[in-house]
Structure formats: structure tokens, C-alpha cells
N, C-alpha and C positions, 0 to 999 in steps of 0.2 A: 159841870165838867163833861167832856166828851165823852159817850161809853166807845170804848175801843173793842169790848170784845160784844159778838153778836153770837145769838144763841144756836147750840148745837158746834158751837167751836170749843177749844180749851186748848191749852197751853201744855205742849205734852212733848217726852223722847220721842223724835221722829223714828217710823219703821227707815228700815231701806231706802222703801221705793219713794219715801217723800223725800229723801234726802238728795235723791238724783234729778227731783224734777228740775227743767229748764230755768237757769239763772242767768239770764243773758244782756247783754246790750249791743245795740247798732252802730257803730260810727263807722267812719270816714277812715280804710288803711291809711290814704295817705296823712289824716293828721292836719288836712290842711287848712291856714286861717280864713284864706276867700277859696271856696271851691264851688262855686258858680259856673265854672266852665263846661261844658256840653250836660247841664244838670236844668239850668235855665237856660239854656241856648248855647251857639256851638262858639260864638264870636270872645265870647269871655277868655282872660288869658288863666294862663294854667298855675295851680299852683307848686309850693315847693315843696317838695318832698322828703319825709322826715329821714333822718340819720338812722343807724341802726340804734346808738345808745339812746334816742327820743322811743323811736318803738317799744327797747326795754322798760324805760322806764314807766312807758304807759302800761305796757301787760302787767307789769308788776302791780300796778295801783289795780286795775281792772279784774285782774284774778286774784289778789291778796286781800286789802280791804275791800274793797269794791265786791269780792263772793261770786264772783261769775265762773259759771261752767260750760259756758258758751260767748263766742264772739263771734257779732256778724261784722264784717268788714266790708262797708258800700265801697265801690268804687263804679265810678263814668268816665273813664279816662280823663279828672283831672288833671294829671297826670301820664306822659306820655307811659304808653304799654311798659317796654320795656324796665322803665323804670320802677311801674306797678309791680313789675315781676318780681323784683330786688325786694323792692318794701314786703309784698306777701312770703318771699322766706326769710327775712326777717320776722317776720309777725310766728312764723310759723317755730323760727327759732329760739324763741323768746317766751310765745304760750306755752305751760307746761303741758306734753304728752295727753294728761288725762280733760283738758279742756279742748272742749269742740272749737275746730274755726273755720267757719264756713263764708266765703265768699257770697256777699250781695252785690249782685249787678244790679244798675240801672238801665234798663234799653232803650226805654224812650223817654227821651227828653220833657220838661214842661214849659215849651215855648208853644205859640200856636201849634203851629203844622205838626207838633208830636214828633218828632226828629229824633228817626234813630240814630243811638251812640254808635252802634257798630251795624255794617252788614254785615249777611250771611254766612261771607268767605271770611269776614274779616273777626267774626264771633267764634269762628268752629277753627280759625287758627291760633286765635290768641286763649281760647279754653284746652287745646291739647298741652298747650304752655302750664297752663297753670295748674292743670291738674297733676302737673310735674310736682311742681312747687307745693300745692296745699291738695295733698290727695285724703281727702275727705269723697263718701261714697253721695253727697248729698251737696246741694248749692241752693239760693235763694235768690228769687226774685223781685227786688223792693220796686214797692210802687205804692205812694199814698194819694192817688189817685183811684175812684172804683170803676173797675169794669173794661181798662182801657186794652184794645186786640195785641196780645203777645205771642200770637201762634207763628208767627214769622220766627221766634225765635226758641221757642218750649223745647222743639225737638233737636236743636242742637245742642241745648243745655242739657237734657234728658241724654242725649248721647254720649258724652262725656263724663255727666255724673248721673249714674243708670240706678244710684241710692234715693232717686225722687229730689221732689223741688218741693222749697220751702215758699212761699207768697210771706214775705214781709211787709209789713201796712194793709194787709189786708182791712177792707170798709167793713161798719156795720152792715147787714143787707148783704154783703154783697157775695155770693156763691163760692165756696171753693169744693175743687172737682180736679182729677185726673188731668194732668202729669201732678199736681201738688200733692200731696201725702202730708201736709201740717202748715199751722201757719202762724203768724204773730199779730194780732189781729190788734189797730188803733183804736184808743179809748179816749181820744182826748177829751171830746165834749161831756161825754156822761164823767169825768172824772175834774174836770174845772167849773161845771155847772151847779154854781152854790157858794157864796164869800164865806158862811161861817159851815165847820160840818155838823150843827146839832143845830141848828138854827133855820140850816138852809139845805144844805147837799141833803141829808137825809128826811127832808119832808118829803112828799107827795109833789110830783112836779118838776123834781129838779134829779140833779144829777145820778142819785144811790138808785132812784127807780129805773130809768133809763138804761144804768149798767146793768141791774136785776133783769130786764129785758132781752139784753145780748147776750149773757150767759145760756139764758134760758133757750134763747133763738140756737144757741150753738150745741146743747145737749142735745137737739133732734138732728144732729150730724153724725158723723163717723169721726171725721179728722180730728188730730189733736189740736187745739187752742194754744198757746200762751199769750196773757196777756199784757198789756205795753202799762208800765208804772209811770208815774206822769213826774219831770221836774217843774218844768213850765204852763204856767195857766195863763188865761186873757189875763188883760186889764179890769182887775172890779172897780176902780175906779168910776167907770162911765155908768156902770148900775146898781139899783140899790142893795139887792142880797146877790150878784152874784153872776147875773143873768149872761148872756154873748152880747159883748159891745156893737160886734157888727164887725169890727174888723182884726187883725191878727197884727200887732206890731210889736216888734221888736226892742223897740225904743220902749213899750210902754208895757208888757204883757211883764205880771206879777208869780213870784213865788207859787206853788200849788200850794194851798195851807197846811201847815205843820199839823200830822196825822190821818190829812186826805187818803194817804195811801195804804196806812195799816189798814185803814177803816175800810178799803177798797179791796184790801188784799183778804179781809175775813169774808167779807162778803161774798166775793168769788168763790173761794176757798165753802163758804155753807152750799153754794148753790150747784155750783160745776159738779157735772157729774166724773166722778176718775176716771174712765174712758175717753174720756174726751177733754180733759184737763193735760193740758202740756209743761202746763209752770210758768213763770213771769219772766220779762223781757222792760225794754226801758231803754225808750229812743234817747240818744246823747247828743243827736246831730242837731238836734230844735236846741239841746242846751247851747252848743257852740253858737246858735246861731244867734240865741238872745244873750247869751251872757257876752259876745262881742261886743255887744253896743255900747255907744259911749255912754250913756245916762247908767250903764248899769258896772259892767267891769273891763269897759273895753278889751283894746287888742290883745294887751299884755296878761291882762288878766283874766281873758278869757278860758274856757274849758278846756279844750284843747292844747292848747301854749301851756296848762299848767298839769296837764299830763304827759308833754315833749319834756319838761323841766324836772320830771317826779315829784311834783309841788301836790298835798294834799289842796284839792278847790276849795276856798272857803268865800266866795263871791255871793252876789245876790240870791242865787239860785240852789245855796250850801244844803237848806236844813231840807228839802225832799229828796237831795243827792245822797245827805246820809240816812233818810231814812230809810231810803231804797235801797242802801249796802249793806244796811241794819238786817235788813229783810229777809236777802241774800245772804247772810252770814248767819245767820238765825238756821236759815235748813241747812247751809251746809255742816254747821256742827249737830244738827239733829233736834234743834230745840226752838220751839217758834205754835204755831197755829196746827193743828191736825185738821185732816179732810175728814169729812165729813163721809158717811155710807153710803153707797149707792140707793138713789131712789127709786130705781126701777131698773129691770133686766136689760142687756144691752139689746137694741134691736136686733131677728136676725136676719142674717147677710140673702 
């Protein structure tokens, strides 16, 4: 049987402060079924944009069962501006008060040429806008790509929200540094690497060490971490225990295994030092995009479509979904995994 808890954890009333840590997920404000549009290139057509009762209904699921105390909301101009405008106070009207909502922009495209979504004039007008609408002291950068030049556009985001910038998808490896103040940092590989967890994730070589690695890499930081909980894995299909097929598809990429992410969330949870531990996060926008497919719950049954409907998800991709809100509702009521002490003095400044 899988051991779930690892040593130096215990199952305890949360203090306070672990009860506030970040409980977040990423999607798509607008909600939308193909949003493809200036995300992969600028030629895609746009998509529709959700109703105010489809937003309720999703904040509802997202902050009630679901335990989040933050929402990041991507948008690339899917969706013409204006109408982004509507939807984010909507969203705004809808998150309760005590839930964070911070706007993720996308800047640059991933089509070759890198193709930014907005210029200069056209970033620093449409952010005085929106800071209208979702006045939060802080905004987010998403990009799951590493390393790629954003200085074209940091300091008009910094001018507007003068509360710092979040790096959302932030790489293993990959530096974060001034204007970002925190970030949310992609786990996929170290958290899909291994078909069974006592068999495979957890030996030597595969995926428990790997993550053991990035925590570790990130306690010689300052910023705070949160980390990304995984719904979607490859295909284990194509290998024996577990291994990277080689490629990423939609049609074919399996469940994360039932308990990958307890078993990931203690782990962190032993190792992270609480200075630099931010809380868990939990990209949605990968569920939307495999649980579309047809082989698995198509259009209708998609993610998204069944948070427009207030439908609890119970699709291909159910049992990491709920364990993830498991997770999330665990600290918010105070009851779940304790951190661990610090292992060493914070560096000083």
C-alpha cells in the first residue's frame, strides 16, 4: 500500500499561518472552449466569452469546493479587451472579498517569432483600465516557457501594480529576480515521472527525487515558491514504469495517479523551508485542454463547460481534481499536513 505520510510530517490543527498559505489555480477569465487566439498565434479566431451567471457559477465551484484563496485569471486577448473588461468585473463580482484575484497576462505569444499580444501604448492603456476593475496591488506574469525577454513590458506592469509581479510557470533552473516578488513555479515532469508511486515515482531516478531537487534549488532563494499540483500526466502508456514518452498529447496524456499529489504535497511540505514556502497552486488551463479531447470527455464535457454549467467535473481527469480540492480544503479548515521547522537561519539580506 502507498505510505502517504513521510517523516517529520503529521496530521495536525493548523496555526494561522498555515492556514493562509496560497491555494490557488490558473485559468482562462474568459472561460473559453478554443482559446488559441494570440496564445499560439495571432490568426486564430477568438473566443466566446462567458455570461456573468457562467463566471458565478465557476467562482462558486473554485472558491467553495475547489478551497482556493486565490485565482489567477490568464488572459491574451482571446477575447477582444473590452469585453475582458466585463468578464474581469464580473469575476471580481463574484470572488468573495477575502479571495485574491490577480490578473495573468500573457505577452508573448508561442508562435515562432514570439509575437507580442499587446504593445507598449496598447499594455499601459488597457492596464489603467483594469486596474479599475480588479484593483489588486500585485498582477502576474504567465509564461511556461524559460527565460524568454519581458523587459519590454515589466515596467508597465510594475507601474500600475506598484504591489510587484508574480512569474506564473515559472522553469526549474530558471531565475527569478526583481520586479517579481514570488512565483508559482511548474512541476510537471518531477510530478508525472513514475506510473506507480511506491513502485516507481518514489525510487531513485524518477520523479520524488527530482522534485526533492527544486525545493531544495529554491530554499537558497529569497522569493516565495508556490507550487503547481498536477491533474494531468503523459501517456504511461508508451513506457514501462512511467518514464516521458517523448511527446505531450492531448488525446493520449493519462490521469496523474491517485495520490501522486498527497504524496508530493508532503514532501514539499518536509523539505521547503517556510520562508520561502508560498503554498500550492494548480494549473486548470492543461485540464481544459486535455479533458476537451475527444478520446477523453470532449467539448461538452470538458472542464471548463462544466464550471460555465456549475456541473461538479467528474471526467477523465476527476480523481487528481478532487484530490487537489481535498487538499485545499484540508488547510482551509485548519486540518491537513504541518510544516515542518526551519532548517537553517534565513540568510542575511
Amino acid at each position: 500500500m502507498f505510505r502517504i505520510l513521510i517523516p517529520l510530517l503529521f496530521a495536525a490543527t493548523l496555526p494561522a499561518a498555515e492556514r493562509t498559505v496560497e491555494r490557488s489555480y490558473w485559468l482562462h477569465a474568459s472561460l473559453g472552449l478554443f482559446t488559441q487566439k494570440n496564445y499560439f498565434g495571432p490568426d486564430f479566431p477568438a473566443t466566446t466569452a462567458p455570461t456573468t451567471r457562467e463566471i458565478e457559477h465557476a467562482a462558486e465551484w473554485l472558491t467553495g469546493h475547489g478551497g482556493a484563496n486565490r485565482l489567477y485569471l490568464i488572459f491574451h486577448r482571446e477575447i477582444p479587451d473590452e469585453e475582458a473588461l466585463r468578464v474581469f468585473r464580473d469575476w471580481r463580482a463574484a470572488v468573495p472579498p477575502s479571495v485574491g484575484l490577480i490578473p495573468a497576462l500573457v505577452t508573448r505569444m508561442y508562435d515562432e517569432p514570439q509575437t507580442a499580444v499587446f504593445d507598449p501604448d496598447e499594455l499601459d492603456s488597457f492596464l489603467a483600465r483594469l486596474r479599475e476593475v480588479v484593483p489588486s496591488d500585485s498582477i502576474a506574469l504567465y509564461d511556461i516557457a524559460p527565460k524568454r525577454d519581458h523587459t519590454t513590458f515589466t515596467g508597465i506592469l510594475t507601474k500600475h501594480y506598484p504591489g510587484g509581479l508574480i512569474r506564473l510557470g515559472l522553469q526549474p533552473g530558471e531565475p527569478i529576480a526583481a520586479p517579481f516578488r514570488s512565483a508559482v513555479q511548474d512541476t510537471w515532469s518531477a510530478f508525472c515521472h513514475g506510473a506507480d508511486n511506491e513502485r516507481d515515482w518514489l525510487q531513485p531516478g524518477f520523479g520524488a527525487g527530482t522534485l526533492r531537487n527544486w525545493v531544495a534549488e529554491r530554499n537558497g532563494g529569497n522569493a516565495p515558491i508556490a507550487w503547481d499540483l498536477v491533474t494531468v500526466a503523459w501517456d504511461y502508456s508508451a513506457t514501462e514504469r512511467g518514464g516521458f514518452p517523448g511527446y505531450d498529447d492531448a488525446e493520449k496524456n493519462d490521469p496523474l495517479p491517485a495520490g501522486r499529489n498527497l504524496a508530493a504535497r508532503n514532501l514539499i511540505r518536509e523539505l521547503a523551508e517556510p520562508r520561502v514556502f508560498g503554498g500550492f497552486s494548480s494549473d486548470l488551463y492543461i485540464l481544459q485542454e486535455n479533458s476537451r479531447s475527444a478520446p477523453h470527455d470532449g467539448k461538452e464535457g470538458s472542464f471548463y463547460e462544466c464550471l460555465k454549467r456549475g456541473e461538479d467535473y467528474a471526467g477523465f481527469y476527476a480523481v487528481p481534481l478532487r484530490e487537489i480540492a481535498g487538499i485545499y480544503r484540508e488547510l482551509r479548515t485548519g486540518t491537513g499536513v504541518q510544516a515542518r521547522t526551519p532548517a537553517s537561519s534565513p540568510p542575511q539580506p
